[in-house]
C-alpha positions as CSV (number, residue, x, y, z in Angstrom):
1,X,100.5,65.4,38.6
2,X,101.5,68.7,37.8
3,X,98.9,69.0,35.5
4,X,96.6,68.4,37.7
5,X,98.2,71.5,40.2
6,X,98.6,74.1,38.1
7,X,94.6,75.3,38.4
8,X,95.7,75.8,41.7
9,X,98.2,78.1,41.2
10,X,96.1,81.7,40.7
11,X,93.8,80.9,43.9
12,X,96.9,80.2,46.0
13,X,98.3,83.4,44.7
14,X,95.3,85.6,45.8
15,X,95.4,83.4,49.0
16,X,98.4,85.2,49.9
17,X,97.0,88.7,50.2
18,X,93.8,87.6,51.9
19,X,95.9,86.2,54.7
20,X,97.8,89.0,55.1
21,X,95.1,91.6,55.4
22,X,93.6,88.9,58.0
23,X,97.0,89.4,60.2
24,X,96.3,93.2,59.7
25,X,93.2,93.0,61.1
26,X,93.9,91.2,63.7
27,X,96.7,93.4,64.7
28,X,94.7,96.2,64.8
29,X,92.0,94.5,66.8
30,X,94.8,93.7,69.1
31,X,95.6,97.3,69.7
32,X,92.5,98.6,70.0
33,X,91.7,96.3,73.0
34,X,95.1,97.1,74.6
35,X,94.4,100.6,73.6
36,X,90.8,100.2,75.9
37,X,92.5,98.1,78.7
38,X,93.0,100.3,82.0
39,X,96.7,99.5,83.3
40,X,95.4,96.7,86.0
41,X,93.9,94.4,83.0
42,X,97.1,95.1,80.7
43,X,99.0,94.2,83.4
44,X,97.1,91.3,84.0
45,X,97.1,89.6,80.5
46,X,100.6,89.8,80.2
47,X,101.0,88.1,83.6
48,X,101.9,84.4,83.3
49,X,99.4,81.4,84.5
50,X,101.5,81.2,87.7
51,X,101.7,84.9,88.1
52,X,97.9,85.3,87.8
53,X,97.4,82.7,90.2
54,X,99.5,84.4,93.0
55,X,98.0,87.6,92.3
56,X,94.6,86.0,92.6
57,X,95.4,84.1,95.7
58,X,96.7,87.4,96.9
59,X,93.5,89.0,96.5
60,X,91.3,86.6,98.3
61,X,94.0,86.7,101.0
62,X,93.1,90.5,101.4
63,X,89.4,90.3,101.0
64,X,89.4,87.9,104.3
65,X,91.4,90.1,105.8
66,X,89.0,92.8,105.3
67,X,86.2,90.8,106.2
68,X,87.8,89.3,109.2
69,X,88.6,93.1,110.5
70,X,85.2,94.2,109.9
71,X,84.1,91.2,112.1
72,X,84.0,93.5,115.7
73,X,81.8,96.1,115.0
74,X,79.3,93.4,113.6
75,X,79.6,91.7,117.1
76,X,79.1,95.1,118.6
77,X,76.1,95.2,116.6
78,X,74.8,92.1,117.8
79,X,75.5,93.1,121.3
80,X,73.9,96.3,121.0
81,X,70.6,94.7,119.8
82,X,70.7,92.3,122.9
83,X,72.3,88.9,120.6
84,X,75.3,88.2,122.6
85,X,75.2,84.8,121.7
86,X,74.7,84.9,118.2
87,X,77.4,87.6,118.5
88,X,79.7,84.8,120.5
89,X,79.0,81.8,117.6
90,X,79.7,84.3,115.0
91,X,83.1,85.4,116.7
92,X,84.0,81.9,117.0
93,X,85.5,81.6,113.6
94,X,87.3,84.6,113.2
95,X,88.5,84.0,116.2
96,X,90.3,80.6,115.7
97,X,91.3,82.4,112.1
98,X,93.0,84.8,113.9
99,X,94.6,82.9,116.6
100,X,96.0,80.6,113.5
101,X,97.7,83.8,111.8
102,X,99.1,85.0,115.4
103,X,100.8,81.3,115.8
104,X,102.3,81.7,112.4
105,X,103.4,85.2,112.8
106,X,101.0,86.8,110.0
107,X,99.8,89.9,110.4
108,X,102.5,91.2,113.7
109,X,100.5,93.3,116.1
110,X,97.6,93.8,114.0
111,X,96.2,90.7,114.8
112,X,96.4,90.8,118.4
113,X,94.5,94.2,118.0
114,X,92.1,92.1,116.4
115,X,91.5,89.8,118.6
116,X,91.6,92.6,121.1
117,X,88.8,94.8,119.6
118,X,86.5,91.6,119.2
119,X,86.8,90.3,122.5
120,X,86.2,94.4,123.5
121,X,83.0,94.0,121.4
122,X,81.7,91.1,122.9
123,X,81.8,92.5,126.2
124,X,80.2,95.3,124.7
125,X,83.1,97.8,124.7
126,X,82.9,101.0,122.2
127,X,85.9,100.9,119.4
128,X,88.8,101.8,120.9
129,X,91.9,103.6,119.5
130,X,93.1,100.2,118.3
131,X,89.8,99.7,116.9
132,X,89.7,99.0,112.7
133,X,86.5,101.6,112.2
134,X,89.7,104.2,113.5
135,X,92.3,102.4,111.7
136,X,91.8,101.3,108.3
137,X,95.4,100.2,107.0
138,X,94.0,97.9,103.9
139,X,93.1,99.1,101.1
């Protein structure tokens, strides 16, 4: 049997060194992506699967918020341009969105000026001082 492995024995040796330089490369690969990552995308790949997941959920979570904010100057749009009811079916859900987040205390004031400024809109009312085209506190 050992015969048989001793032919072996000088392409295992020059395996050795082939796998190494391998590793090297891939090392170096390795730091010349993290070299080319901008700090958000190295933060994120170092996040864990639950941590990535929050941060994502996160995200969404702001991006409705921004489009539920934006949501009174479109009805003022609508108004303008003499759709008042298309204006009052479109309010309808970010209405009841709203109302949800008041009820379970997300948000604090800010949602009551909201609802305020959208129920201004539909009546046709200019942005007021409470108004989010004068306050933009998302980012």
């Amino acid at each position: 049997m050992r015969a048989n492995m001793d032919p072996l024995n000088p392409m295992a040796a020059t395996l050795s060194p082939a796998i190494a330089e391998i590793y090297e490369r891939a090392d170096s690969v390795k730091a010349e992506l993290r070299a080319s990552m901008t700090p958000a995308q190295r933060s994120e790949a170092e996040m864990s699967e639950e941590e990535r997941a929050k941060a994502a959920k996160l995200a969404r979570s702001r991006e409705l918020a921004r489009r539920v904010l934006a949501v009174p100057e479109r009805l003022r749009k609508l108004v303008k341009e003499g759709k008042v009811e298309e204006a009052r079916e479109e309010w309808e859900a970010p209405l009841a969105l709203l109302r949800r987040w008041r009820e379970e205390g997300k948000g604090g004031v800010d949602v009551q000026d909201c609802i305020d400024d959208g129920e201004a809109a539909l009546r046709g009312e200019p942005p007021g001082e409470k108004s989010w085209v004068n306050i933009s506190l998302i980012k």
